[in-house]
N, C-alpha and C positions, 0 to 999 in steps of 0.2 A: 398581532394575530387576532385579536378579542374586535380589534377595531373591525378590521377585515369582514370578520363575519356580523357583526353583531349591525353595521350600517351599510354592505351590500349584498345580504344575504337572507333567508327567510329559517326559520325551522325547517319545513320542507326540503329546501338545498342544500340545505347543512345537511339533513340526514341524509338525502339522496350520496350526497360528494360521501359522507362517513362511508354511507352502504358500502358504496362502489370500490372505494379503495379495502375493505374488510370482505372483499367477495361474496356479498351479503349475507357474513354473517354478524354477529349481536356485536362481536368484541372485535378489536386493532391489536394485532401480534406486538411484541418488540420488531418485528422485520419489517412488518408493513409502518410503523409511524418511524424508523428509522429509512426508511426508502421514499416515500412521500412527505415526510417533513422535514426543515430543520435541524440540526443538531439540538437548538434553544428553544423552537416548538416542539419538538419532540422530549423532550424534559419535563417542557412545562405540560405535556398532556398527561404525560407519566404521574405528574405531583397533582394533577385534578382530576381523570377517571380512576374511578374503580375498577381496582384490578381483581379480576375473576380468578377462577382454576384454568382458562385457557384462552386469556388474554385483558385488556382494557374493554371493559364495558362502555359505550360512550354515548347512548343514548340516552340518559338522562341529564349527563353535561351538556348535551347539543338542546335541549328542553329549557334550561335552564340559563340560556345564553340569549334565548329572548323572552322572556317571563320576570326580569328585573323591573 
């Protein structure tokens, strides 16, 4: 998944793709990264965003995915 993003992707489309699927808002439900990911991506986002009071934070994991 890291590969995915991190060599055909930008910041920009990673947030755009995050937004879209989170209905623009800030955080990813359990519903939403259980219906657009993975069982194994979806785990692994779980054990790297910060999870808020009303869901997975993911903007600054999607920041930080090209800032290495």
């Amino acid at each position: 998944m890291l590969d995915h993003f991190s060599k055909a992707e930008t910041t920009e489309t990673t947030m755009e793709v995050f937004k879209a699927i989170a209905q623009n808002q800030p955080v990813l439900t359990d519903a939403q990264l259980d219906q657009y990911f993975s069982a194994e991506d979806a785990a692994y986002l779980r054990s790297q965003l910060k999870q808020g009071e009303n869901g997975y934070e993911f903007a600054d994991w999607v920041n930080s995915l090209y800032n290495q």
